[in-house]
C-alpha positions as YAML, in Angstrom:
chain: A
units: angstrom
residues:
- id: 1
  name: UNK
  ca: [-76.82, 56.19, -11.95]
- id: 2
  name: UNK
  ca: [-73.38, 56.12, -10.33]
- id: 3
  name: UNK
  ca: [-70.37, 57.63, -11.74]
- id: 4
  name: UNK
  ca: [-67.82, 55.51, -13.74]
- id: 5
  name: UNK
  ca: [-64.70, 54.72, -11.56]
- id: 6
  name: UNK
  ca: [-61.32, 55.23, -13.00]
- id: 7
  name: UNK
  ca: [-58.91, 53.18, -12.34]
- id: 8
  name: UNK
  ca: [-55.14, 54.13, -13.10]
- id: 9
  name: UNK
  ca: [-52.77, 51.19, -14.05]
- id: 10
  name: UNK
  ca: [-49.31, 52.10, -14.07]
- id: 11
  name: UNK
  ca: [-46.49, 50.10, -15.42]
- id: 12
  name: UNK
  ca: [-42.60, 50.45, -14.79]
- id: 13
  name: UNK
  ca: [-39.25, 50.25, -16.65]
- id: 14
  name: UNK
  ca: [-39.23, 46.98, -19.01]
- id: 15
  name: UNK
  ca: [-42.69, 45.81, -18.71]
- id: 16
  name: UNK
  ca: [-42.83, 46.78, -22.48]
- id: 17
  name: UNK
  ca: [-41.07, 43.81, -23.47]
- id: 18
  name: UNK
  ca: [-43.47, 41.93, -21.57]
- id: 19
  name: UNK
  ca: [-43.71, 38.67, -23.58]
- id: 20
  name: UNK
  ca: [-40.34, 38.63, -24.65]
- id: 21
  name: UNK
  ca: [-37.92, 39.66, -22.17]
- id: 22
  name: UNK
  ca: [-37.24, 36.37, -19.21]
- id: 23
  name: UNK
  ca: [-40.35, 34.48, -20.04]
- id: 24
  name: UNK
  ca: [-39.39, 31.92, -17.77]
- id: 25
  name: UNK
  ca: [-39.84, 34.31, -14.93]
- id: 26
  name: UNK
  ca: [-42.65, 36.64, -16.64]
- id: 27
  name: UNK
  ca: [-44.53, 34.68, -19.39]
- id: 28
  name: UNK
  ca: [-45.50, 34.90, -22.73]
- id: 29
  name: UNK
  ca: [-48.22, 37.43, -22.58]
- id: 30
  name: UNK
  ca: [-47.80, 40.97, -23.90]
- id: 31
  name: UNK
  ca: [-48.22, 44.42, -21.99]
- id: 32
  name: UNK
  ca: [-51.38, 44.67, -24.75]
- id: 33
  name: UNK
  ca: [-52.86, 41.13, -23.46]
- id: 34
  name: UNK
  ca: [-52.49, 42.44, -19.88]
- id: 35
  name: UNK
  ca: [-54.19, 45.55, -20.68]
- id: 36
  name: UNK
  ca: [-56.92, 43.70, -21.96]
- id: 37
  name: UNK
  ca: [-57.03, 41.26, -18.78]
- id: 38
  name: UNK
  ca: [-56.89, 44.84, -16.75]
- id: 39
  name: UNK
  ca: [-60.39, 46.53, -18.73]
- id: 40
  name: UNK
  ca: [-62.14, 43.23, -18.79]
- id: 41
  name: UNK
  ca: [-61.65, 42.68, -14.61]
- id: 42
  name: UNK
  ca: [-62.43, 46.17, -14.49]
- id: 43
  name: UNK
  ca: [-66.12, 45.47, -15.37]
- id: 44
  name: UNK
  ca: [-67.27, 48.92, -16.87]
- id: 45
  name: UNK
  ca: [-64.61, 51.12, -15.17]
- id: 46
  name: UNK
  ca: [-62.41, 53.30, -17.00]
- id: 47
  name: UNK
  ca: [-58.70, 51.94, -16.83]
- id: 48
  name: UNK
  ca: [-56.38, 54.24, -17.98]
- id: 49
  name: UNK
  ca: [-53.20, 52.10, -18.38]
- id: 50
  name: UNK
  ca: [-49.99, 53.06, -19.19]
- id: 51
  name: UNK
  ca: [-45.92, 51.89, -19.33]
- id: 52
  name: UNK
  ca: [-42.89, 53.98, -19.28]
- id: 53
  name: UNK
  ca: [-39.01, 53.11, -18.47]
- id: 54
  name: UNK
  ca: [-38.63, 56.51, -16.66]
- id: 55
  name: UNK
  ca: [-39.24, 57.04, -13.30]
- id: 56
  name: UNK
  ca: [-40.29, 60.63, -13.38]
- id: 57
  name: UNK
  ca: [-42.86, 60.09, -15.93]
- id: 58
  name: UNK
  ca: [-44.15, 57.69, -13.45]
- id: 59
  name: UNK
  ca: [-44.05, 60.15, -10.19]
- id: 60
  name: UNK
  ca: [-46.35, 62.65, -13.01]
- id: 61
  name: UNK
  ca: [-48.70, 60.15, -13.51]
- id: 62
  name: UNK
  ca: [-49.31, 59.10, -9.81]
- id: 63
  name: UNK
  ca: [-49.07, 62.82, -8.99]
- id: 64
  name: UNK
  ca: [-52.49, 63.42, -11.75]
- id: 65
  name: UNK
  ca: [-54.19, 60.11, -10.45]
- id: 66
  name: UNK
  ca: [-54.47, 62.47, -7.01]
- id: 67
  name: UNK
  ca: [-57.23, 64.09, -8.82]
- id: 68
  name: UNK
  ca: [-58.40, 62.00, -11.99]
- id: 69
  name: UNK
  ca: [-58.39, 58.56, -9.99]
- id: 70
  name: UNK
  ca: [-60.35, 56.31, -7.92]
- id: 71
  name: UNK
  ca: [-57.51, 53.92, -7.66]
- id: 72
  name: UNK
  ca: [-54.64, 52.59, -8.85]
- id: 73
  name: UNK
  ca: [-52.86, 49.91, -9.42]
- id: 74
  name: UNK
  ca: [-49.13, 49.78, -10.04]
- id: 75
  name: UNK
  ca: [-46.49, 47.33, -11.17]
- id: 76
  name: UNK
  ca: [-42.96, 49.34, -10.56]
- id: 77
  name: UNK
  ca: [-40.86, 46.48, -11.90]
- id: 78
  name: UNK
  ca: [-37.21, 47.57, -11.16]
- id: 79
  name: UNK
  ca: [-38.66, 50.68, -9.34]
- id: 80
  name: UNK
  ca: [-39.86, 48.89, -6.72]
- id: 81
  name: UNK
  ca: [-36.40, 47.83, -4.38]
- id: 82
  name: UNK
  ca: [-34.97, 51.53, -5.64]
- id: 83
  name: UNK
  ca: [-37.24, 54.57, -5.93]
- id: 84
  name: UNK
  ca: [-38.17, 56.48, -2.58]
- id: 85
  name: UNK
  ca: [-39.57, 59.18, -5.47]
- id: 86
  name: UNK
  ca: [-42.43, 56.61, -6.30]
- id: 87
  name: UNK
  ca: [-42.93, 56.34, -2.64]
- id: 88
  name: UNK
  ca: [-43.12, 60.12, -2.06]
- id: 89
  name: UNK
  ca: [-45.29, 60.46, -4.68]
- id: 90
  name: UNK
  ca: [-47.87, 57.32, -3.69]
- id: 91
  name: UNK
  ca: [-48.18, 58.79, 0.20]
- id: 92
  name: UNK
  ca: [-49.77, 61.92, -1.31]
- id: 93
  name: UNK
  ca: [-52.63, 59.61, -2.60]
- id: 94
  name: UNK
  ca: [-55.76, 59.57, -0.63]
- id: 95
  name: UNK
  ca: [-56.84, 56.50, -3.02]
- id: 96
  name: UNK
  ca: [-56.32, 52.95, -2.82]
- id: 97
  name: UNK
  ca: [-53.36, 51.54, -4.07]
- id: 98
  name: UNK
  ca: [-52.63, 47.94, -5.02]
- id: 99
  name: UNK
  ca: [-48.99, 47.05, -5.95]
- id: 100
  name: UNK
  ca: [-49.03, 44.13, -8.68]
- id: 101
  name: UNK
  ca: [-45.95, 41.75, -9.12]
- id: 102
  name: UNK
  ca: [-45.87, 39.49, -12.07]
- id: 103
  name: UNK
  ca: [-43.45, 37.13, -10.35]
- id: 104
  name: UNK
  ca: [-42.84, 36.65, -6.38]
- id: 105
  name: UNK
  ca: [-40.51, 39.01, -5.32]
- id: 106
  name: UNK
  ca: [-40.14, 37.40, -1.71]
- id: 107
  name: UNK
  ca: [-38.86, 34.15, -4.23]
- id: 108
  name: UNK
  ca: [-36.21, 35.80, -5.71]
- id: 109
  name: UNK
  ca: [-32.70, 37.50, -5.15]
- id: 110
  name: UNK
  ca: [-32.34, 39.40, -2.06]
- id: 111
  name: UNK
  ca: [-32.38, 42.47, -3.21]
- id: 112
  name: UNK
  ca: [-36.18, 42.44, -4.54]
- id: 113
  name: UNK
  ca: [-37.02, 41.69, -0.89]
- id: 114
  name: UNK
  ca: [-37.64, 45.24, -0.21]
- id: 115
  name: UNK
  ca: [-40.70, 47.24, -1.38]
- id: 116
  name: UNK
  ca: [-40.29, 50.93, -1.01]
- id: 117
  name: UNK
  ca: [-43.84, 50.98, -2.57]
- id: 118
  name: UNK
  ca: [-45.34, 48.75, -0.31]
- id: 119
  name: UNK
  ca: [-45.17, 51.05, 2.09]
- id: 120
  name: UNK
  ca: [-47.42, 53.39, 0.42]
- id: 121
  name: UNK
  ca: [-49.56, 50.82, -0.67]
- id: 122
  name: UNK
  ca: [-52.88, 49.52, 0.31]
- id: 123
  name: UNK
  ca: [-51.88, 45.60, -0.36]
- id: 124
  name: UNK
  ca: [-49.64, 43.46, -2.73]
- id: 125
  name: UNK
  ca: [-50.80, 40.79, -5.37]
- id: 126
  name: UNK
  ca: [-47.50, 38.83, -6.61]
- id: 127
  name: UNK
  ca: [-46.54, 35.73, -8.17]
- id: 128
  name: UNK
  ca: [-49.24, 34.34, -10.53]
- id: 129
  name: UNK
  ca: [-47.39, 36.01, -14.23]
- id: 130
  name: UNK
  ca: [-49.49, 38.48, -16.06]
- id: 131
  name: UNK
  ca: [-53.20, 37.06, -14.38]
- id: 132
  name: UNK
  ca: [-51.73, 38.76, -10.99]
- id: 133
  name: UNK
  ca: [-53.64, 42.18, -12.34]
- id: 134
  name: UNK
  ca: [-57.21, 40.69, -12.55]
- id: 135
  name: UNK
  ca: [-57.48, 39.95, -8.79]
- id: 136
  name: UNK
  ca: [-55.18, 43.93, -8.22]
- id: 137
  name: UNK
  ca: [-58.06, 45.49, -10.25]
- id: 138
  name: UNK
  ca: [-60.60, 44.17, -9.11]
- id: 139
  name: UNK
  ca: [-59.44, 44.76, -5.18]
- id: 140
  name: UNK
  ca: [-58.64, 48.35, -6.27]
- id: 141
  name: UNK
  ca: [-62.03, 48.86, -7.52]
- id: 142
  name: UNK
  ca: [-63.67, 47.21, -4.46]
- id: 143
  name: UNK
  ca: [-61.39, 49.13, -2.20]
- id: 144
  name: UNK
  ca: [-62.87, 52.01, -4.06]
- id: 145
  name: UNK
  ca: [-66.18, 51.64, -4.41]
- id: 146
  name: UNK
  ca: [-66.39, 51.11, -0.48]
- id: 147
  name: UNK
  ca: [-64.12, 54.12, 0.32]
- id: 148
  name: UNK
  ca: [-66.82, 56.11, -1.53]
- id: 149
  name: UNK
  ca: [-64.90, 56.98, -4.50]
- id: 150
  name: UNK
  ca: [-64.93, 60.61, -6.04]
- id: 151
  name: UNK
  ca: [-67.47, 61.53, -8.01]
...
């Protein structure tokens, strides 16, 4: 029987008023509905899915998915036009990597055009609200599963 993947889902600064904060931009779901969405598209794998506002809390938790992770899949939020630290720590990964926008970033003020994660990352889901982490998981978990995940 083949190991369990696990699948680290990582969530920037303000994604915990998810549901209330802009819904006209983000929707009405809650981080706890998108977790859900996240371990049902992750059909059996372990998701281990977390939030924080601070950047170096994120950089520790890419820096243990190096060795407790098949993938991951991160939303940066704010993080994502500003921190060359997330970047630094992503290019140590040897996993795949799926960066996950709730809203089009391409769409929106100049300043979100740039992704200093997506040039770590392995590919970009963005635009569809809160349902843009089904299709992230599950191409993080394919990516995985034919990379020959650890385990």
């Amino acid at each position: 029987m083949p190991e369990t993947l696990t699948l680290y889902v990582l969530n920037g600064p303000n994604l915990n008023l998810l549901g209330v904060r802009e819904p006209e931009i983000y929707g009405r779901e809650t981080l706890a509905n998108v977790q859900a969405m996240c371990e049902a598209a992750a059909d059996g794998a372990r998701v281990v899915f977390r939030q924080s506002n601070h950047e170096g809390q994120l950089v520790d938790w890419i820096q243990e998915a190096r060795t407790e992770a098949d993938a991951l899949v991160i939303n940066p939020a704010a993080f994502t036009h500003t921190s060359v630290a997330l970047l630094d720590a992503l290019k140590t990964l040897s996993i795949p990597v799926v960066e996950c926008h709730l809203s089009n970033p391409a769409a929106r003020e100049a300043f979100r055009h740039h992704s200093y994660v997506s040039l770590a990352a392995t590919g970009v889901i963005a635009g569809f609200g809160p349902r843009s982490y089904e299709p992230a998981v599950r191409a993080a978990l394919d990516l995985a599963r034919r990379a020959g995940a650890k385990g």
